[in-house]
C-alpha positions as CSV (number, residue, x, y, z in Angstrom):
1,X,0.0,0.0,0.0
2,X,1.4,3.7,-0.7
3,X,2.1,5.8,1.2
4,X,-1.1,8.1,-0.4
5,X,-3.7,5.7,-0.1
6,X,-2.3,5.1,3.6
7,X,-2.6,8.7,4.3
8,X,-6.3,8.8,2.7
9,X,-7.5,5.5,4.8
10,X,-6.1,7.6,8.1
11,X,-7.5,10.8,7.4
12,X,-11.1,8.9,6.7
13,X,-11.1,6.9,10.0
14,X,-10.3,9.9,11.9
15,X,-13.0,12.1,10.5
16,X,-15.7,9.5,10.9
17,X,-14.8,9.0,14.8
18,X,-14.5,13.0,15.1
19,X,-18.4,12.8,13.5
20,X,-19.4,9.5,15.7
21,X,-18.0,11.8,19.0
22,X,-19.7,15.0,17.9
23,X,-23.3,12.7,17.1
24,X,-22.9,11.2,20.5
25,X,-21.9,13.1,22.6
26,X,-18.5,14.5,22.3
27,X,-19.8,18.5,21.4
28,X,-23.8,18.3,21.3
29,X,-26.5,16.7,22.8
30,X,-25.5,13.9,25.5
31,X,-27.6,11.0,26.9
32,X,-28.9,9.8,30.0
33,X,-26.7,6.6,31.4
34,X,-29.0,4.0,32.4
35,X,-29.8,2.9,35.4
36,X,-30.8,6.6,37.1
37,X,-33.9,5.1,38.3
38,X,-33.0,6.0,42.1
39,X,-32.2,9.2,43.7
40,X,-28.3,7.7,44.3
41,X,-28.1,6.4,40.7
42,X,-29.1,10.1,39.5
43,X,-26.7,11.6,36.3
44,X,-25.2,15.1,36.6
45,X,-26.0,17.2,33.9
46,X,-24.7,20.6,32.5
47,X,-26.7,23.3,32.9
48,X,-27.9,24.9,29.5
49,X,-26.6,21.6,27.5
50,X,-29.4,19.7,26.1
51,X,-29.4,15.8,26.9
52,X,-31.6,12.6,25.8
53,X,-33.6,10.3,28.1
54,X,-35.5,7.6,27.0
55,X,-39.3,6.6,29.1
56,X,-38.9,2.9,29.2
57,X,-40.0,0.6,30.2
58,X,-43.5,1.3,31.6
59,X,-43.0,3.2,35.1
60,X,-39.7,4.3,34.1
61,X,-38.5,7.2,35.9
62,X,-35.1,9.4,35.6
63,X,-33.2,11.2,38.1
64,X,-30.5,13.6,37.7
65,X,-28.6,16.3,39.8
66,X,-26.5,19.3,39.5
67,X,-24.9,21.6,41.6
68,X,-25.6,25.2,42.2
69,X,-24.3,28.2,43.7
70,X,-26.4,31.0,44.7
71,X,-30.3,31.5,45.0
72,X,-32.5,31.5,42.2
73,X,-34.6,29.0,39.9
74,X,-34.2,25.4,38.4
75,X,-36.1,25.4,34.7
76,X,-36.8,22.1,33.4
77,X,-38.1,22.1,29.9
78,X,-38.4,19.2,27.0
79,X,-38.8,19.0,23.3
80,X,-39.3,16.3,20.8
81,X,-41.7,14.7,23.2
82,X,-43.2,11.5,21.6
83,X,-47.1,11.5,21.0
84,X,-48.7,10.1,24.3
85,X,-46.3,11.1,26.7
86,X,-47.0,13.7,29.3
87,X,-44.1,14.6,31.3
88,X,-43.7,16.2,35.1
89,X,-40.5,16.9,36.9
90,X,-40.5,16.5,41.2
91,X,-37.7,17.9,43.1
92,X,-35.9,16.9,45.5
93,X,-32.6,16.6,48.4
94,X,-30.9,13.6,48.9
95,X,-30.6,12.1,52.6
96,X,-28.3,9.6,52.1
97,X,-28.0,8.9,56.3
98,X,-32.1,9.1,56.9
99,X,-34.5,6.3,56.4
100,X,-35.6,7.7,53.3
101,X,-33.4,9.1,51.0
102,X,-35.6,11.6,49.2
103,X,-36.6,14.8,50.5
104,X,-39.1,16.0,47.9
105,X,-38.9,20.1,47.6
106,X,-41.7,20.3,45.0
107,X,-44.1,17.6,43.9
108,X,-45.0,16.5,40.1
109,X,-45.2,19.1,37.9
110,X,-45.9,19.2,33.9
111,X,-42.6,20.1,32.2
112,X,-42.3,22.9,31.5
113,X,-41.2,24.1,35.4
114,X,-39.0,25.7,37.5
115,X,-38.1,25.2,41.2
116,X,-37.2,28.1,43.5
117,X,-33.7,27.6,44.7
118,X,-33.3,29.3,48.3
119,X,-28.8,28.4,48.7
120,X,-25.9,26.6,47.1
121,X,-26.1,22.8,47.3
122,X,-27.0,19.8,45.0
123,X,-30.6,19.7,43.6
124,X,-31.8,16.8,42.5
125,X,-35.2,16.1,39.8
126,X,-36.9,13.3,38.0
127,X,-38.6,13.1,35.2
128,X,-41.3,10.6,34.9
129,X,-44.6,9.5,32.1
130,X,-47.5,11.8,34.0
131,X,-49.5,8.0,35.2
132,X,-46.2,5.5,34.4
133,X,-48.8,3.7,32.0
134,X,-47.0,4.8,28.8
135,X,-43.4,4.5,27.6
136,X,-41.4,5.4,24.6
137,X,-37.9,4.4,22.8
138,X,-37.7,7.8,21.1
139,X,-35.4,9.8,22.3
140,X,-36.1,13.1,24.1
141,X,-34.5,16.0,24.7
142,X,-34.1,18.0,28.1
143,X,-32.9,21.4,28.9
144,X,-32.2,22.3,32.2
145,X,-30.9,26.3,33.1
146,X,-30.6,28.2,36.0
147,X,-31.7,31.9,36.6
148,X,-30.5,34.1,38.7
149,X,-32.7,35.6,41.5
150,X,-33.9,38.7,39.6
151,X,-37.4,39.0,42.9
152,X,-35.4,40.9,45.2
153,X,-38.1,40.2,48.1
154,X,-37.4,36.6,47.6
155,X,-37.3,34.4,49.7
156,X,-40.8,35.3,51.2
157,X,-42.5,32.0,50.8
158,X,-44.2,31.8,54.4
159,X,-45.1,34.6,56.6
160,X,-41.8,34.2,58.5
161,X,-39.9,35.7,56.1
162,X,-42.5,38.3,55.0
163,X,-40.6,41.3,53.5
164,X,-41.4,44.7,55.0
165,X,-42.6,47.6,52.9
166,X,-42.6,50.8,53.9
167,X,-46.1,52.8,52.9
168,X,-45.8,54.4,49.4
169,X,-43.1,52.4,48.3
170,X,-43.5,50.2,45.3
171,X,-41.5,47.2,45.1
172,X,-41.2,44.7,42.2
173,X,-42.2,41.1,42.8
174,X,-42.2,38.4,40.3
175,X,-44.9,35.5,40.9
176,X,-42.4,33.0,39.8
177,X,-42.1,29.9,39.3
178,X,-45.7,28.4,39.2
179,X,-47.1,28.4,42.9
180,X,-45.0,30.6,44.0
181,X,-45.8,32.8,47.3
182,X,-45.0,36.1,48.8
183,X,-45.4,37.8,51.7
184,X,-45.2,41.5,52.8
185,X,-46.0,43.0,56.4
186,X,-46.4,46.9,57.1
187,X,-46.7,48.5,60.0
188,X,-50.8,50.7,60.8
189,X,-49.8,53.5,63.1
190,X,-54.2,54.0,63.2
191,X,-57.4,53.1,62.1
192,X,-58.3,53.5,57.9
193,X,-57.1,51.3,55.0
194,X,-54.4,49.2,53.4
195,X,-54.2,50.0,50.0
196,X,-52.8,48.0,47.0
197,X,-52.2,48.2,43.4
198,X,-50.2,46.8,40.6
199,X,-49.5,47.8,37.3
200,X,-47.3,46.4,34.4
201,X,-48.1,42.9,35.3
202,X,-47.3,41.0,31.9
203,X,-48.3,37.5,30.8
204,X,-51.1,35.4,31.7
205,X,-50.9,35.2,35.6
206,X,-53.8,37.4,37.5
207,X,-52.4,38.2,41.0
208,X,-54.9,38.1,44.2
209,X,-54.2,39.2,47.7
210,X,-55.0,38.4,51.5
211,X,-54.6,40.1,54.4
212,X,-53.8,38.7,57.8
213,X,-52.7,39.2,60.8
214,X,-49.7,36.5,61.7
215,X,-48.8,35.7,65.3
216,X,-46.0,32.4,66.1
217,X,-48.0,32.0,69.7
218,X,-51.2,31.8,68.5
219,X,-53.2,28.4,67.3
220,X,-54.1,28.9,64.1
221,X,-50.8,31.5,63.9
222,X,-52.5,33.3,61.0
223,X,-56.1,35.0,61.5
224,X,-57.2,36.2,57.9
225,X,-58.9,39.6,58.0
226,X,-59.9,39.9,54.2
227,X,-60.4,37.2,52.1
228,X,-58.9,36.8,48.5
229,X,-59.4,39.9,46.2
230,X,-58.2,41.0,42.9
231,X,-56.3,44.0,42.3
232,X,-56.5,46.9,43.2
233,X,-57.8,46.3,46.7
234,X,-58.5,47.6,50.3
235,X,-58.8,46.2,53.3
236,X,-60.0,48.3,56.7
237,X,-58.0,48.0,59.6
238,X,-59.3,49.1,63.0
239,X,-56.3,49.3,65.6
240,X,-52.4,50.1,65.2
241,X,-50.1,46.9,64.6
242,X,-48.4,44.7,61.8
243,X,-50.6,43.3,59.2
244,X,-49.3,41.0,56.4
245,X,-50.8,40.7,52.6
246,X,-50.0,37.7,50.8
247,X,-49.7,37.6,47.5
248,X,-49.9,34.7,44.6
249,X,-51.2,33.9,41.3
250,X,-55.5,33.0,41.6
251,X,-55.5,29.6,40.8
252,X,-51.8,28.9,41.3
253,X,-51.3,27.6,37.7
254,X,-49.3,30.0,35.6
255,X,-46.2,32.2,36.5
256,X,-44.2,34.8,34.8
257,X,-40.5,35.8,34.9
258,X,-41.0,39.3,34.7
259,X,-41.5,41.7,37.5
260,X,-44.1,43.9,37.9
261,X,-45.2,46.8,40.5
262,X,-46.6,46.2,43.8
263,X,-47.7,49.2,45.4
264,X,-48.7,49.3,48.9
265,X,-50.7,52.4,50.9
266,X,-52.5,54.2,53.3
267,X,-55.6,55.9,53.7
268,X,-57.3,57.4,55.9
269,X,-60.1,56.4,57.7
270,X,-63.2,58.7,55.6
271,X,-66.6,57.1,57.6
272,X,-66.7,58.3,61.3
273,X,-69.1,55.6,62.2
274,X,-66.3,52.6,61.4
275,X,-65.8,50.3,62.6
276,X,-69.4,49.1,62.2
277,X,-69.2,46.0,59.8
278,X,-70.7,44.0,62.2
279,X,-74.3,44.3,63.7
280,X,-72.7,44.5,67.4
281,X,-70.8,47.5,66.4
282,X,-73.9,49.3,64.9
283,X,-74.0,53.0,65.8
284,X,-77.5,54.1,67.4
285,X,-79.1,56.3,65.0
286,X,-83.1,57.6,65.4
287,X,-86.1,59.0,62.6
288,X,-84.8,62.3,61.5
289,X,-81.0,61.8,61.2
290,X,-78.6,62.1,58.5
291,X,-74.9,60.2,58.2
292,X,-72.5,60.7,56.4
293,X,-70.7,57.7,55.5
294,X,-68.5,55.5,52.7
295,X,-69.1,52.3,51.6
296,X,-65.5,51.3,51.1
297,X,-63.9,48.9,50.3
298,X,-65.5,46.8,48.1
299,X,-67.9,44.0,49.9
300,X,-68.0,46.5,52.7
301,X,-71.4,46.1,55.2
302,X,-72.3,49.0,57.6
303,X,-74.8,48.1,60.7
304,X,-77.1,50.6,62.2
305,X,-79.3,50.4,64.9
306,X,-82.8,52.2,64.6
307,X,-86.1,52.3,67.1
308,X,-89.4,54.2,65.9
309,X,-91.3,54.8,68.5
310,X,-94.4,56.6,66.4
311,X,-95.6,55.2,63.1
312,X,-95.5,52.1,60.9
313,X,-93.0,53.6,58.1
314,X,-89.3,54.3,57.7
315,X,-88.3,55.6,54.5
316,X,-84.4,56.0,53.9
317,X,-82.7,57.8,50.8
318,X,-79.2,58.6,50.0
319,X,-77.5,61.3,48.2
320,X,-74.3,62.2,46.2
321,X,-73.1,58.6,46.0
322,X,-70.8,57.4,42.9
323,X,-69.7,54.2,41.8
324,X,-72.2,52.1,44.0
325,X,-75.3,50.9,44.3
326,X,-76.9,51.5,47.9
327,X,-79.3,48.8,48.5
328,X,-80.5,48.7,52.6
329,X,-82.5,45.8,54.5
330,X,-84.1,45.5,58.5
331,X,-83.0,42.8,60.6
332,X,-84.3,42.1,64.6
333,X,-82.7,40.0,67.1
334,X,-83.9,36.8,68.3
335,X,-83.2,35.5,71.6
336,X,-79.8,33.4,70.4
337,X,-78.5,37.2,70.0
338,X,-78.9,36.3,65.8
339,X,-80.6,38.3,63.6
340,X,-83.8,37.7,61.9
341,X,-84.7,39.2,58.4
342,X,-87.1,41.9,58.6
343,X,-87.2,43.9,55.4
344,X,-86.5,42.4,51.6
345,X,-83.6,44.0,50.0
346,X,-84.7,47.9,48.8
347,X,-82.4,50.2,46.8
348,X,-82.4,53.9,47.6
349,X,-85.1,55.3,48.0
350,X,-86.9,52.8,49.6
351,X,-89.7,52.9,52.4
352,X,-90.3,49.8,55.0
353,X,-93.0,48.8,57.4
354,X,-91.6,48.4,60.8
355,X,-93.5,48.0,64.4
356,X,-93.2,51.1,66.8
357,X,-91.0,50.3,69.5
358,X,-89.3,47.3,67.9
359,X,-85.9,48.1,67.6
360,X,-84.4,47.2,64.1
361,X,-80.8,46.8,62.6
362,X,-80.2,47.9,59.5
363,X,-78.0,47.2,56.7
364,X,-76.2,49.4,53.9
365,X,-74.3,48.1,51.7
366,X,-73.7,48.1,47.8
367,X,-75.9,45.8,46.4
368,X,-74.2,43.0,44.8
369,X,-71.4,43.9,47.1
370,X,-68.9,43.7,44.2
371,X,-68.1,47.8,43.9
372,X,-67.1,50.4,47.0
373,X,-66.1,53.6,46.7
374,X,-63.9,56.0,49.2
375,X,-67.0,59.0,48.4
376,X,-68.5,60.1,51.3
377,X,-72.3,60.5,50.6
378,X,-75.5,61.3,52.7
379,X,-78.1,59.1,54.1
380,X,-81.2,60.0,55.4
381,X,-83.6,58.5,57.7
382,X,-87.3,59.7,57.9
């Protein structure tokens, strides 16, 4: 053989094992090594380097690891997925001296997901078939990155770590990744409203609010003072102290990486005759008078208490209102100390029959209790 045709044969054997390494593995997309099917068999991957796992057999399931360095978020995401497979991704720590060796972080989750990463360590995820009952020889292809911590209220998960505003400041959370939770606490110095906005919120999550008061001494440690609103919002709050809002995506389905504003206020209190949202707390009012009050903020109920000695008629109206719908109705109260209904539901104007010397409480509010408005208006009893 010459020394040319020598030359040719070498230079061919070397470029087809440069293109075998490069196919498989050597510069693009790697493959899982088989068996990963327990937590301590998992593979380490690179981040932002695609690899290839195969589902099968049936209740086939995949673990890998890799190690990270600061706080932020583990994304999982696949491609080429074969016809009939659904995937999810769980999350988890490796014990490796407890009686069982996986400490899950986050449950099953449809790929694609991310995983809030609070410190450094090794992270561990699996990928499995959504009900193990289908598998698949194709070859799919994972992508697994890491993203900084760009929430810089994070990590504010429970109401331990709540992160304090200050009124009038806006801050810029990110409801991210999907599930995600955060809590803020400010400080009332007196009675009127918590205030909250957003703006610039992008993608398809709708955030919703709480508020609560939080106490580590008390059984349950979080009493819930307004139930779950969309924003904007108000809540009332009666007496000086810390009050927390927690915020989160309504159903808990969808996230977005982007930051939005999340501004947080105070107003003052506008109604002189709060707190009255319950009917012990009604204000004694007779034929005659006229309050000024504020139905505010939405869903808000405002109790009065009202005896007519003479006559079998009370009419009520209201005046220079905006953006609600004043709608009244009569209660008494029965010997359990409940009320009774006593009127149907009237909008303003309205007249009811009532019995002299009966003593009634009544009930304004807006009528669908879906709208309030910080407008002081007058009402008017006769």
């Amino acid at each position: 053989m010459n020394s040319k045709i020598r030359n040719f044969l070498i230079f061919s054997l070397l470029a087809i094992l440069f293109l075998s390494l490069t196919c498989c593995g050597g510069g693009g997309t790697s493959g899982e090594k088989e068996p990963n099917n327990s937590i301590d068999q998992a593979n380490e991957i690179t981040l932002g380097k695609p690899f290839s796992i195969k589902i099968t057999p049936l209740k086939d399931i995949d673990w890998f690891k890799v190690d990270l360095t600061e706080q932020g978020y583990l994304k999982v995401q696949a491609s080429q997925v074969p016809e009939g497979l659904e995937l999810e991704v769980g999350y988890a720590l490796f014990q490796e001296w407890e009686g069982s060796k996986v400490k899950w972080l986050k449950n099953w989750r449809r790929l694609p997901d991310a995983l809030f990463i609070p410190e450094a360590g090794t992270y561990y995820f699996a990928i499995i078939d959504n009900y193990n009952d289908r598998e698949s020889k194709e070859p799919i292809q994972i992508k697994v990155d890491f993203i900084p911590e760009f929430d810089a209220g994070e990590p504010n998960n429970t109401p331990e770590n709540a992160t304090s505003v200050e009124f009038g400041t806006t801050v810029k959370p990110a409801i991210f990744p999907t599930g995600d939770h955060d809590w803020y606490k400010v400080k009332v110095e007196k009675q009127g409203y918590i205030m909250v906005k957003s703006k610039d919120v992008i993608g398809d999550i709708t955030p919703e609010i709480y508020y609560a008061i939080y106490d580590e001494w008390a059984n349950p440690k979080i009493q819930n003072i307004r139930n779950w609103h969309k924003l904007p919002d108000a809540c009332a709050v009666t007496e000086p102290g810390e009050y927390y809002i927690y915020l989160h995506d309504d159903y808990d389905d969808r996230s977005s990486e982007t930051a939005f504003s999340f501004l947080v206020e105070f107003l003052d209190e506008m109604d002189i005759n709060e707190p009255n949202n319950d009917f012990k707390m009604a204000k004694s009012v007779s034929r005659g008078d006229t309050l000024k009050l504020a139905i505010f903020p939405q869903g808000d109920n405002d109790y009065y208490k009202v005896k007519i000695n003479k006559g079998n008629k009370l009419k009520l109206m209201a005046k220079d209102y905006a953006g609600i719908t004043p709608e009244i109705r009569l209660y008494t109260l029965n010997e359990n100390n409940k009320l009774d209904v006593a009127s149907a539901w009237k909008k303003l104007p309205a007249e009811v029959d009532v019995t002299p010397g009966t003593e009634y409480y009544l009930l304004i509010h807006d009528d669908y209790g879906d709208k309030g408005s910080q407008q002081v208006f007058e009402f008017r009893i006769e």
